[in-house]
C-alpha positions as CSV (number, residue, x, y, z in Angstrom):
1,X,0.0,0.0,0.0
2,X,1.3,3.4,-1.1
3,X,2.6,5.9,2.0
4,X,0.0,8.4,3.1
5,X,1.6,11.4,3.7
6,X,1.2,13.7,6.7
7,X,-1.9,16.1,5.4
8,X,-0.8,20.0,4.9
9,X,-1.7,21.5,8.6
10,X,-2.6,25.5,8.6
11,X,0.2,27.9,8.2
12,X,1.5,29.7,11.2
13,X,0.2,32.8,12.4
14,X,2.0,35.5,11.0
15,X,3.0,39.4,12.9
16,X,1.7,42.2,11.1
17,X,3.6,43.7,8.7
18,X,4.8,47.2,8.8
19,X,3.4,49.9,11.4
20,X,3.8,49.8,15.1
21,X,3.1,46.7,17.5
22,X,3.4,46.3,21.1
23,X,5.8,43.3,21.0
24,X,9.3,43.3,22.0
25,X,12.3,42.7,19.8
26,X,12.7,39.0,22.1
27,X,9.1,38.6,21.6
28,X,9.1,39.4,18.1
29,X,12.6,37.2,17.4
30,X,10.7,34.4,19.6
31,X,8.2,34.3,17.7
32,X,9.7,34.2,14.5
33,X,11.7,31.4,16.0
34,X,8.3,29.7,16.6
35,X,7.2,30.1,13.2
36,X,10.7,28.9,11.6
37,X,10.4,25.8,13.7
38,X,6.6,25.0,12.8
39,X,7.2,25.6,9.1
40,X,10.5,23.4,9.1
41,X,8.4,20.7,10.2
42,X,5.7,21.2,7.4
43,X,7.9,21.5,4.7
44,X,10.2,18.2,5.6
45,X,6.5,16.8,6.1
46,X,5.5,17.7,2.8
47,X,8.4,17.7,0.5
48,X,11.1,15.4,2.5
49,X,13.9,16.1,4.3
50,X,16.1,16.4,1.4
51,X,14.3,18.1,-1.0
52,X,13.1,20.6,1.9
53,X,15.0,24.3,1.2
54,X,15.2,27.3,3.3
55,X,12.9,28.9,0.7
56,X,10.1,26.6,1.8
57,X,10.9,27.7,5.5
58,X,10.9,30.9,5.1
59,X,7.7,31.0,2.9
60,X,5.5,29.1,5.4
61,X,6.6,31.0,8.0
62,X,6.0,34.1,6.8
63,X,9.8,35.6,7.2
64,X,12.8,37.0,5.4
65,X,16.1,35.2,4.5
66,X,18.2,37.6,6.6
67,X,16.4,36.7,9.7
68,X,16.3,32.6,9.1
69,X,19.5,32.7,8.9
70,X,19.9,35.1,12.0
71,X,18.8,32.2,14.1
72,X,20.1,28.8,12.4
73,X,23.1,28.7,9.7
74,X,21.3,26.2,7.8
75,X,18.1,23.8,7.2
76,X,19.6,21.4,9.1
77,X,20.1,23.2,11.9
78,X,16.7,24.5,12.5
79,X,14.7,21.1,11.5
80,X,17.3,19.8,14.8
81,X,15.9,22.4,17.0
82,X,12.4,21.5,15.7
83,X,12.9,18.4,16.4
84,X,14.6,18.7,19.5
85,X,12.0,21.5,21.1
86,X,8.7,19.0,19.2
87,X,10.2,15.9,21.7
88,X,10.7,18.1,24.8
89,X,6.8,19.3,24.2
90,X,5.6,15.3,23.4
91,X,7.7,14.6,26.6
92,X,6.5,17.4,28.6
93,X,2.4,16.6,27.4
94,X,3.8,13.6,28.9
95,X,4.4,14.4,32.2
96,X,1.2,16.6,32.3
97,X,-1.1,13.7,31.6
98,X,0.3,11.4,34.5
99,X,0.1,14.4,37.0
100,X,-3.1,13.1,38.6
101,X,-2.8,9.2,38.4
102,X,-1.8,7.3,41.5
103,X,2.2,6.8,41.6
104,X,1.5,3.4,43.2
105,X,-0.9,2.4,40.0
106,X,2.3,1.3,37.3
107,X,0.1,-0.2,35.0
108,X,-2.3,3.0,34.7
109,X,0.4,5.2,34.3
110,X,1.9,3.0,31.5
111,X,-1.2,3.4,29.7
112,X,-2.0,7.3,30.2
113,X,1.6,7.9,29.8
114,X,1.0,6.2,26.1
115,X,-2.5,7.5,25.0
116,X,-1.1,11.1,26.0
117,X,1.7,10.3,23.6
118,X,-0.6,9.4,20.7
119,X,-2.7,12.3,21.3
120,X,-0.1,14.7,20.8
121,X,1.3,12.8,17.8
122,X,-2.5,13.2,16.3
123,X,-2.2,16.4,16.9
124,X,0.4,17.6,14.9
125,X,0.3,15.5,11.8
126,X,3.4,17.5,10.4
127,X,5.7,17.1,13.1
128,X,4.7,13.4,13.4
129,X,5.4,12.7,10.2
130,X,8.7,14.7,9.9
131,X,10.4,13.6,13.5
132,X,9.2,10.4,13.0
133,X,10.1,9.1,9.3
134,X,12.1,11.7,7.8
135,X,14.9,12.4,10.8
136,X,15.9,9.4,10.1
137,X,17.1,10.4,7.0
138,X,18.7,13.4,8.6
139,X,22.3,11.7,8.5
140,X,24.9,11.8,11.6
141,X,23.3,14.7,13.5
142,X,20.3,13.3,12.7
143,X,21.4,9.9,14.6
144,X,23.2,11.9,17.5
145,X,19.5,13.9,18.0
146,X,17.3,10.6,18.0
147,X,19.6,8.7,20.4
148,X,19.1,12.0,22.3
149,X,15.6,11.1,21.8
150,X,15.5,7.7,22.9
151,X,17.6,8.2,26.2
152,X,15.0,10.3,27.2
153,X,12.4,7.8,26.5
154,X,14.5,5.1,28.8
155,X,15.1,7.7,31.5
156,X,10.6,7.9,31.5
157,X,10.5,4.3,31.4
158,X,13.1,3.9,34.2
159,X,11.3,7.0,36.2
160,X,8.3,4.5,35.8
161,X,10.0,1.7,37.3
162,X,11.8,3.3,40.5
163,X,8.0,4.5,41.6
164,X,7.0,0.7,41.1
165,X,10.1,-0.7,42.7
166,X,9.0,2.1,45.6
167,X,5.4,-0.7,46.3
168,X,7.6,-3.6,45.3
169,X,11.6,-3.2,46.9
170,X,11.8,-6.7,46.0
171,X,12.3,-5.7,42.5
172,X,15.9,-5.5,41.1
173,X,17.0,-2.7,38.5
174,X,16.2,-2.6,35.0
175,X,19.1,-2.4,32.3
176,X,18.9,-0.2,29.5
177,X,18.2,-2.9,26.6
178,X,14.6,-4.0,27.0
179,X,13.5,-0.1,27.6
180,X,15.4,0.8,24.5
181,X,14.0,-2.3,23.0
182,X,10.2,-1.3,24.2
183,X,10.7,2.3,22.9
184,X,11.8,1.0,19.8
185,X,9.2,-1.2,19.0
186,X,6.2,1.9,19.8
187,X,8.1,4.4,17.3
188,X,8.1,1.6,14.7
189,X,4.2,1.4,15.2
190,X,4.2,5.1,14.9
191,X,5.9,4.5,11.8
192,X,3.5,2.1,10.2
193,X,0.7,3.6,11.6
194,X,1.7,6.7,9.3
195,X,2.8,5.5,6.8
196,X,-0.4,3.3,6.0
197,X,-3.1,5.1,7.6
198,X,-2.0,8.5,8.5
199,X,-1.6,10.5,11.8
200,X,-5.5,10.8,12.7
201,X,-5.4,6.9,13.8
202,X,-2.5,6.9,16.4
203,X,-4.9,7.0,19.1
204,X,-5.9,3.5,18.2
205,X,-2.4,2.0,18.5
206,X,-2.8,3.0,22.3
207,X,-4.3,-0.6,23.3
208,X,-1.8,-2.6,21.3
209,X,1.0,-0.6,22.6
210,X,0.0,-0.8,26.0
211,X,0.4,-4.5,25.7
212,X,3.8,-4.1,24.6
213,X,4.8,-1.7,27.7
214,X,3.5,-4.4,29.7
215,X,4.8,-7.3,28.3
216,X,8.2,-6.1,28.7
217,X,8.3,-4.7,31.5
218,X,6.2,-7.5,34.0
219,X,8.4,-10.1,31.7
220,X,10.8,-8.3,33.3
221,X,9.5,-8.8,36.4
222,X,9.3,-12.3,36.1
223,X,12.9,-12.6,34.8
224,X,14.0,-10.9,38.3
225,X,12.1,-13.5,40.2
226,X,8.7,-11.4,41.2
227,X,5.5,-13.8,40.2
């Protein structure tokens, strides 16, 4: 079956040209930032990450050359920062979404944890799309961002199993491997999820990749000698 690519979201909003406006030069160069990073996103999204130019960048986000390149020396650069700063906000939505569920309930915060991160994927069809398929076309510093990316991932899943080790001290520690392993095999159903049916249906993987997270980490469990 063909690829379905990620559909064209709406461009950023853009500051008014010309006149006066109440915003500060940070605000102003913040915002602009914003843009730059958002627009990045779309055009890897839409055109892939090679065939992406500053002039798409620049177009969609409603800026001149002069100040793209005041911020990032190249493409590259900026579709990193996007994809840095698009994690840290997927991580952070994250976070927010196990604020209220019961440290001592592991299982339902394996599951939250994981419908909050298919929500936030839905929601931003571009980026999805972009961080998930094309960085890893994006080369060394590509590689050096996603591991990035993934040791963060481990360091949630390890978070996760020090507050269950906290109800059960009869637990032993967790290596790397099997976390790495379990984050692995959700971005790859990311992966075929957009690829196949587009970003709108991540929200569905959630039951099938709460099995996963549960299969390898009470497996674990077993392995270290708890029923």
């Amino acid at each position: 079956m063909p690829a379905t690519r990620a559909p064209r979201s709406s461009a950023p909003l853009k500051l008014p040209r010309g006149g006066r406006h109440p915003l500060t030069q940070e605000a102003v160069a913040t915002s602009q930032r914003t843009r730059m990073l958002g627009a990045v996103a779309q055009a890897v999204a839409q055109k892939g990450y090679a065939a992406a130019t500053v002039a798409d960048v620049i177009a969609i986000a409603g800026v001149s050359r002069r100040t793209f390149y005041e911020q990032f020396p190249n493409i590259e650069d900026c579709f990193m920062a996007a994809y840095v700063e698009g994690m840290q906000s997927l991580l952070g939505a994250i976070r927010e979404a196990m604020r209220n569920v019961p440290e001592d309930d592991w299982r339902a915060r394996t599951r939250v944890a994981i419908e909050a991160y298919l929500r936030a994927l839905a929601s931003q069809p571009d980026a999805a799309w972009a961080f998930s398929i094309e960085a890893l076309g994006a080369g060394r510093q590509g590689l050096d961002q996603r591991a990035w990316v993934l040791s963060q991932w481990v360091a949630q899943w390890r978070a996760l199993w020090a507050l269950r080790q906290r109800s059960e001290p009869e637990l032993g520690p967790i290596a790397d491997e099997p976390l790495l392993g379990l984050t692995g095999g959700l971005e790859e159903m990311v992966r075929e999820c957009l690829r196949r049916r587009g970003a709108r249906h991540l929200p569905q993987l959630a039951p099938a990749a709460t099995e996963l997270a549960l299969a390898v980490l009470e497996g674990h469990s077993r392995r270290a000698g708890k029923p």
